[in-house]
ZAKOL-54521 format. One record per residue (C-alpha): y, z negated, x negated; residue in three letters. Coordinates in steps of 0.02 Angstrom, whole numbers, padded with zeros to 5 digits, always signed. Each point is the difference from the previous one (the first is absolute). Example, Ala and Ser with C-alpha at 12.3 -4.5 7.8 and 13.67 -1.06 7.14 Angstrom:
-00225-00390-00615ALA+00172+00033-00069SER
This chain:
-02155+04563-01362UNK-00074+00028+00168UNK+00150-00023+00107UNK-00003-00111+00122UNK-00167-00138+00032UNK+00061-00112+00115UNK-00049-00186-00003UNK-00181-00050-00009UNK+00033-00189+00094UNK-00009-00023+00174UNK+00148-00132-00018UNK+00138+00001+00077UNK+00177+00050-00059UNK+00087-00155-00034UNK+00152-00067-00048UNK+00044-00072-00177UNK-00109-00150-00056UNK-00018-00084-00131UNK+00025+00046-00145UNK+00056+00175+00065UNK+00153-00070+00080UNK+00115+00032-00128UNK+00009+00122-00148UNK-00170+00007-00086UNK+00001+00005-00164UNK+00104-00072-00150UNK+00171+00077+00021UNK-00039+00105+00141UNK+00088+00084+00123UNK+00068-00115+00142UNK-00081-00015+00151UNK-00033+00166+00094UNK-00033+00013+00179UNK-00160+00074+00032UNK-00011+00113+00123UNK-00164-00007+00101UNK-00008+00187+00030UNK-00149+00103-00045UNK-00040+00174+00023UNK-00062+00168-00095UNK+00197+00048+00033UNK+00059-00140-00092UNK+00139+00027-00124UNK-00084+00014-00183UNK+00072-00075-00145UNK+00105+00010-00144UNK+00039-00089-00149UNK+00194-00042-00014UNK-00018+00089-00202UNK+00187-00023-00061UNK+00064+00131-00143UNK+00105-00065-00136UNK+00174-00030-00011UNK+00026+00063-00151UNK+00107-00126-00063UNK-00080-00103-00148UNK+00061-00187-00059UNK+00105-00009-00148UNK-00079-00030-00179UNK-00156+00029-00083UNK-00099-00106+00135UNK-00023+00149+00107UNK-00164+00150-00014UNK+00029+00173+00027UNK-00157+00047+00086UNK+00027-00137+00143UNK+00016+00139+00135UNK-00181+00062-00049UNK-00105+00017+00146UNK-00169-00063-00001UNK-00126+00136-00052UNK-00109+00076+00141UNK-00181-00013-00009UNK-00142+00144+00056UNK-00136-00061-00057UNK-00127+00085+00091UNK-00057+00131-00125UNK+00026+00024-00157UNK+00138-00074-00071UNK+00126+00081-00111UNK-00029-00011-00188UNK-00169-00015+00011UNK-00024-00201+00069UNK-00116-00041+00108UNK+00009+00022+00198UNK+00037-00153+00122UNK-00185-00056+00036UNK+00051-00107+00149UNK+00091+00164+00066UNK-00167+00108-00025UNK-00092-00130+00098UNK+00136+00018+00136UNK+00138-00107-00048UNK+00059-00176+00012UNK+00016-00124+00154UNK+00133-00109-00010UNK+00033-00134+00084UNK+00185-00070+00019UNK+00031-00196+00067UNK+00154-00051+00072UNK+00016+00195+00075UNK+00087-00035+00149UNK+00167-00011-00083UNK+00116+00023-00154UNK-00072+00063-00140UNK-00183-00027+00055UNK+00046+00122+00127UNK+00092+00127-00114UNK-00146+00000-00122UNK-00100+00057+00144UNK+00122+00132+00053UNK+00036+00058-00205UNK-00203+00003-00042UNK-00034+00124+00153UNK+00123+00116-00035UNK+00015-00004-00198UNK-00096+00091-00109UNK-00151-00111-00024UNK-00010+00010+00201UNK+00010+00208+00010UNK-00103+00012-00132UNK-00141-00096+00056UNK-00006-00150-00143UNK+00043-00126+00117UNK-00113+00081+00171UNK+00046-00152+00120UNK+00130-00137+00028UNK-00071-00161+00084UNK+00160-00106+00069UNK-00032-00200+00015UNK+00119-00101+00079UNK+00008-00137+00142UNK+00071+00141+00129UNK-00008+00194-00011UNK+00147+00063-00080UNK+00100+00183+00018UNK-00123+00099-00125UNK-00101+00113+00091UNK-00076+00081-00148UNK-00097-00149-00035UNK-00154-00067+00079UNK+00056-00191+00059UNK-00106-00139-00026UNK+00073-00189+00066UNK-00052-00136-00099UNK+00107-00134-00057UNK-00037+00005-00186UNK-00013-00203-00005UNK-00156+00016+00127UNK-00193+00044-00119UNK-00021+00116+00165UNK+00128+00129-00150UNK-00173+00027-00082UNK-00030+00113+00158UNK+00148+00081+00021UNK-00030+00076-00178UNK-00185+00079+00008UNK+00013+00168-00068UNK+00172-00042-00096UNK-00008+00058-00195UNK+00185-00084-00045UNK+00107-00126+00077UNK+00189-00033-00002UNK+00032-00161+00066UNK+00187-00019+00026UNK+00003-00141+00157UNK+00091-00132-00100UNK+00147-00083+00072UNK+00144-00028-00103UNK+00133-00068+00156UNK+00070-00159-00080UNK+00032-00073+00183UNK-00181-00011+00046UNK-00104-00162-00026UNK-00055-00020-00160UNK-00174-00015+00048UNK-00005+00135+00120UNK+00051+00117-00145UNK-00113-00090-00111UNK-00142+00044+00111UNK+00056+00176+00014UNK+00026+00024-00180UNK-00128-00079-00094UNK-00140-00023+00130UNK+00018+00164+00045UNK-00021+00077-00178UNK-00132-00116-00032UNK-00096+00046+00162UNK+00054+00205-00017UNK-00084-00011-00185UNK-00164-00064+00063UNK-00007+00088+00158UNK+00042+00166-00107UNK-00152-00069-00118UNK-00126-00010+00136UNK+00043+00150+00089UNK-00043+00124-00161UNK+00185+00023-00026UNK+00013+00062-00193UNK+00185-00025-00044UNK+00160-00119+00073UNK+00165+00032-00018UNK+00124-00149+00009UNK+00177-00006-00021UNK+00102-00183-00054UNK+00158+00043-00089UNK+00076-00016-00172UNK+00059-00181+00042UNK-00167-00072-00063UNK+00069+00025-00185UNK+00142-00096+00045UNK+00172+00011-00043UNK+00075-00063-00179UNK+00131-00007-00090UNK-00104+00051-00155UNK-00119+00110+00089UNK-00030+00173-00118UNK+00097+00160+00091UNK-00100+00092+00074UNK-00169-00138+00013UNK-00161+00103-00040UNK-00132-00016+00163UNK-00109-00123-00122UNK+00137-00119-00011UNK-00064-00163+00068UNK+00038-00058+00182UNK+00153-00136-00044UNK+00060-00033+00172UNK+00027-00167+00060UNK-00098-00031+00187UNK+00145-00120+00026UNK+00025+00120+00166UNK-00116+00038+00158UNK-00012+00187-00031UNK-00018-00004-00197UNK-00140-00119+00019UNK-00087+00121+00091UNK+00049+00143-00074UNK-00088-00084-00175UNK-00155-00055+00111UNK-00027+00184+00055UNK+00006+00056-00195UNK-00127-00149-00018UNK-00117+00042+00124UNK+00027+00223-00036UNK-00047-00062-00208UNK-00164-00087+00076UNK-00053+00105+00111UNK-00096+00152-00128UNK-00092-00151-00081UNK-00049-00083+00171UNK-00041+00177+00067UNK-00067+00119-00130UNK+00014+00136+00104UNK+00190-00016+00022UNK+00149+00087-00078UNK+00156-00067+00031UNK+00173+00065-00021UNK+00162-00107+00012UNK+00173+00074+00005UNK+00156-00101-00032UNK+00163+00099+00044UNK+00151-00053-00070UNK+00143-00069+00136UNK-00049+00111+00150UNK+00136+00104+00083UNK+00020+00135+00144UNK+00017+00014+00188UNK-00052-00152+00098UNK-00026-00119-00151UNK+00056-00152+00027UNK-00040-00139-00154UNK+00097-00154-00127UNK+00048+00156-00100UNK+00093+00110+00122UNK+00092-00137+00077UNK+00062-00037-00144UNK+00100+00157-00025UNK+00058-00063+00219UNK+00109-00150-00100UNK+00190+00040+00006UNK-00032-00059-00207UNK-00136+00013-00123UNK-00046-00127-00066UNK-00011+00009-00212UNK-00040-00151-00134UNK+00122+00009-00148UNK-00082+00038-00167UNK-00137+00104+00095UNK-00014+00183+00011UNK-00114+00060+00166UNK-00065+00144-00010UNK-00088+00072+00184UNK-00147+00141+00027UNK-00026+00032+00186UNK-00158+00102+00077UNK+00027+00101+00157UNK-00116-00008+00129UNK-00044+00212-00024UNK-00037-00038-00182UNK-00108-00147+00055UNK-00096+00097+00139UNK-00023+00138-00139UNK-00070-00116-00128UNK-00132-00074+00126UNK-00055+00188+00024UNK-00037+00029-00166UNK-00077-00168-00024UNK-00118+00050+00126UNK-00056+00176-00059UNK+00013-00048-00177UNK-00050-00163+00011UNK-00180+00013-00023UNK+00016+00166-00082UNK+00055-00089-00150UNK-00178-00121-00030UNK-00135+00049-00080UNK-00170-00020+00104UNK-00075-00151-00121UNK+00145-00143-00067UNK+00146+00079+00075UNK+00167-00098+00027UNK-00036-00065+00150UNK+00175-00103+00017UNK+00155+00086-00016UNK+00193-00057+00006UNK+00125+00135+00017UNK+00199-00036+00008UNK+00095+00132+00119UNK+00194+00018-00014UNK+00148+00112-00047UNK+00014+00055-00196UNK+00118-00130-00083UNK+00131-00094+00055UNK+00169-00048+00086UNK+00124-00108-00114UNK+00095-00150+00109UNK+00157+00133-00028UNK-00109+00135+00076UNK-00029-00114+00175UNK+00176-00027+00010UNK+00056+00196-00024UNK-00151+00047+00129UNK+00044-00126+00141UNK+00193-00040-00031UNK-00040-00195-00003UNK+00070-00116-00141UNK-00109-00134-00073UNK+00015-00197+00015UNK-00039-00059-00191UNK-00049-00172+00003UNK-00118-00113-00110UNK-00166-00012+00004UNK+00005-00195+00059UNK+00120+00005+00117UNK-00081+00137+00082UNK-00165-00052+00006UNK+00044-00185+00021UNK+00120+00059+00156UNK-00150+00092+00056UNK-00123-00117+00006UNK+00085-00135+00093UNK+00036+00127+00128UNK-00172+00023+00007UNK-00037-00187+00008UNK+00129-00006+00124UNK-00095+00140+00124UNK+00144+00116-00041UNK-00091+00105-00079UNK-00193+00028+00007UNK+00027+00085-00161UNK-00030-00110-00138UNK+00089+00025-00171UNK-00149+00096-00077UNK+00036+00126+00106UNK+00166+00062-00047UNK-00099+00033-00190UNK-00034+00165+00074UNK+00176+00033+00024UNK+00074-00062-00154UNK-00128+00025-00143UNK-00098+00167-00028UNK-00166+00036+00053UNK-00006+00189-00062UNK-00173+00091+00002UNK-00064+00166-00083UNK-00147+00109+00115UNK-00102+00033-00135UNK-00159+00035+00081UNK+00078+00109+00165UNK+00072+00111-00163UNK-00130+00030-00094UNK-00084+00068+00169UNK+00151+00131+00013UNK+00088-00111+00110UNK+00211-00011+00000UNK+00107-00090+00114UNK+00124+00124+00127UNK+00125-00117+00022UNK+00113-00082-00152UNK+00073-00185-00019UNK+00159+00089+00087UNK-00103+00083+00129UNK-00061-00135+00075UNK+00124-00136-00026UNK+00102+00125+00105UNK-00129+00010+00141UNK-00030-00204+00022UNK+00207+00019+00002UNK-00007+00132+00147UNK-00130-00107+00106UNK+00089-00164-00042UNK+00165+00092+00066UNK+00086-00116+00121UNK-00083-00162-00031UNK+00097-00156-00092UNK-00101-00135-00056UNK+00102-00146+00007UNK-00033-00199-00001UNK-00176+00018+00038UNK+00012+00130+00146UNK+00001+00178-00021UNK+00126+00068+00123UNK+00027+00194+00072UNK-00199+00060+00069UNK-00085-00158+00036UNK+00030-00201-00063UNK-00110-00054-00155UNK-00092-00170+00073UNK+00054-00120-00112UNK+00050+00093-00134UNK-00166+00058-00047UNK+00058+00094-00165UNK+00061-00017-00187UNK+00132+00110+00038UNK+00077-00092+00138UNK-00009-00141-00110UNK+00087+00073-00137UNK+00163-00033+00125UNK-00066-00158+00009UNK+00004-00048-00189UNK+00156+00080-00016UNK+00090-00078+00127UNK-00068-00157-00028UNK+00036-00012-00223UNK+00183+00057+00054UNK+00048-00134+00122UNK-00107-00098-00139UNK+00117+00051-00130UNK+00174-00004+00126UNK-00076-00197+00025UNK+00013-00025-00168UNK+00141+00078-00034UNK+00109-00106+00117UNK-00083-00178-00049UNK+00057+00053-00182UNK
């Protein structure tokens, strides 16, 4: 890395807009407030790398080498046991350019790929930021574009890979104003990244797109097919993106493109359906079903797009390569329903699968809700995944099922999701997550049942 660029627009610093105004990305942090301060002196960053707590999950559904950290990668010479050097390095190193930089985990990307490794080392030589507003990373050189607008295709001459990670997950927002974010925005980052000479994009949806069943295979292999329903705003786009990343080598030919789908997303500042759930005073359980849950810190997340960036290309040949790539990211294994409840100290509400679907869709027909009952799938029914492809490329997870469970715990610490409003740091609008309605659909099948009960 070269330290500090500076930002190569004339634009003002702004305030959020568009689709910068909340967290960018799916499951990202929650919204940061950017401060507009720029100097050589600025402070540099640091990824927030978590160790392990050393604790593993009960049964045989746990992996030993969990704590493994990712290898390191010099590349520059002669690599050890006689492979062949990083030619991207020899010719100077990468450029990468990171969307959705201003904040979250665009912005710790940034801050983890200058001073990692592949940053000292000289295999990734420059870090372009993209974002509506200049963000806190001085070590990058900032570009503003909003990634929606063609005028991208300038923002990334000179750029070898791009991580585009300015997708907006916030269930509160308009449905077509995350729409256009989301899915316009990949569409429009693809071309621009097309036109501009770009070589290889990196996307990241989640593990959601497999969808959760109760017959899906423990752990699902990253070829299993894409089985969610788009009966919700976000996992329609979340399958359009997958759509459009699948298309895009055979529209382009030039084109390699990466997608990563982490498993439920955890650590400070994340905020999604998944981590509110565990806000509930109950959890909520289906009788006859066994859950099991895999979680993917945000380290282990920023880690894995690191290595899909060096490595990415590394790993095609130069005629026919694979020039479309899936990759699942997550813990090793597993955490049993009995595991949750030992980890957070919260008993289960076991009810059946129609009343709690059926209670949960008239709530949502109601506008009690805006989560529909497909939603709470992904909190009842397992949606497991195994990261083939990051392991095979010497990659291992630092954080465990137990791990990180513990740290969405510790940043949900205070906060009560009750009736649709999460109470303690800040109200919920409208309940805008499955695990505020998870009160909902128990309160509601027990005054249900008392009903009942007393007419009888």
């Amino acid at each position: 890395m070269t330290g500090m660029e500076g930002s190569e627009t004339g634009e003002p610093r702004a305030t959020h807009a568009a689709h910068g105004s909340r967290g960018d990305w799916v499951m990202n942090t929650e919204e940061t407030h950017v401060r507009a301060r720029r100097s050589a002196g600025s402070r540099g960053g640091a990824n927030s790398g978590g160790a392990n707590s050393g604790s593993a999950s009960s049964g045989p559904n746990t992996s030993d080498d969990a704590a493994a950290k990712p290898p390191t990668r010099k590349r520059t010479g002669p690599a050890a046991g006689g492979k062949k050097p990083n030619r991207r390095a020899a010719r100077g190193g990468l450029v990468v350019a990171v969307t959705g930089a201003a904040q979250g985990i665009g912005e710790q990307l940034v801050r983890h790929l200058a001073s990692s490794e592949a940053g000292k080392s000289g295999v990734v030589k420059k870090v372009v930021a993209i974002d509506t507003i200049r963000g806190d990373a001085p070590e990058a050189t900032w570009r503003l574009a909003d990634v929606r607008d063609p005028v991208v295709a300038d923002r990334l001459g000179g750029v070898d890979v791009v991580v585009h990670l300015a997708v907006d997950i916030d269930s509160t927002d308009e449905r077509s104003d995350r729409n256009s974010a989301n899915v316009r925005g990949t569409a429009t980052v693809l071309t621009a990244a097309a036109a501009a000479g770009v070589k290889h994009v990196v996307l990241v949806t989640s593990a959601m797109v497999y969808g959760a069943q109760a017959d899906n295979a423990v752990p699902l292999s990253e070829d299993s097919p894409l089985l969610a329903a788009p009966d919700s705003a976000l996992l329609g786009d979340l399958l359009e993106m997958e759509r459009l990343a699948a298309q895009a080598p055979r529209t382009h030919p030039g084109l390699s493109v990466t997608v990563l789908r982490p498993a439920a997303l955890v650590g400070p500042g994340v905020d999604t359906v998944v981590t509110r759930h565990f806000e509930a005073p109950r959890l909520l359980a289906l009788k006859g079903e066994r859950m099991r849950w895999q979680f993917c810190h945000v380290d282990d997340l920023v880690s894995a797009l690191e290595l899909a960036v060096t490595r990415g290309r590394e790993t095609e040949s130069d005629s026919g390569g694979e020039r479309y790539r899936v990759a699942a990211v997550g813990s090793a294994g597993w955490l049993d329903q009995q595991d949750i409840e030992r980890i957070t100290g919260k008993r289960h509400i076991e009810l059946p699968a129609a009343v709690a679907f059926g209670t949960a869709e008239r709530l949502h027909r109601l506008g009690a809700s805006p989560a529909a009952a497909g939603d709470l799938h992904f909190l009842v029914y397992p949606w497991v995944v195994e990261a083939s492809w990051l392991a095979e490329q010497g990659w291992a997870p630092e954080h465990d099922n137990e791990d990180a469970l513990r740290a969405a715990l510790a940043e949900s610490s205070g906060r009560l999701a009750i009736g649709g409003h999460r109470l303690g740091r800040r109200d919920a609008a409208a309940g805008a997550a499955v695990g505020a309605t998870v009160a909902l659909v128990g309160t509601a099948a027990l005054v249900r049942r008392a009903r009942r009960r007393r007419r009888g």
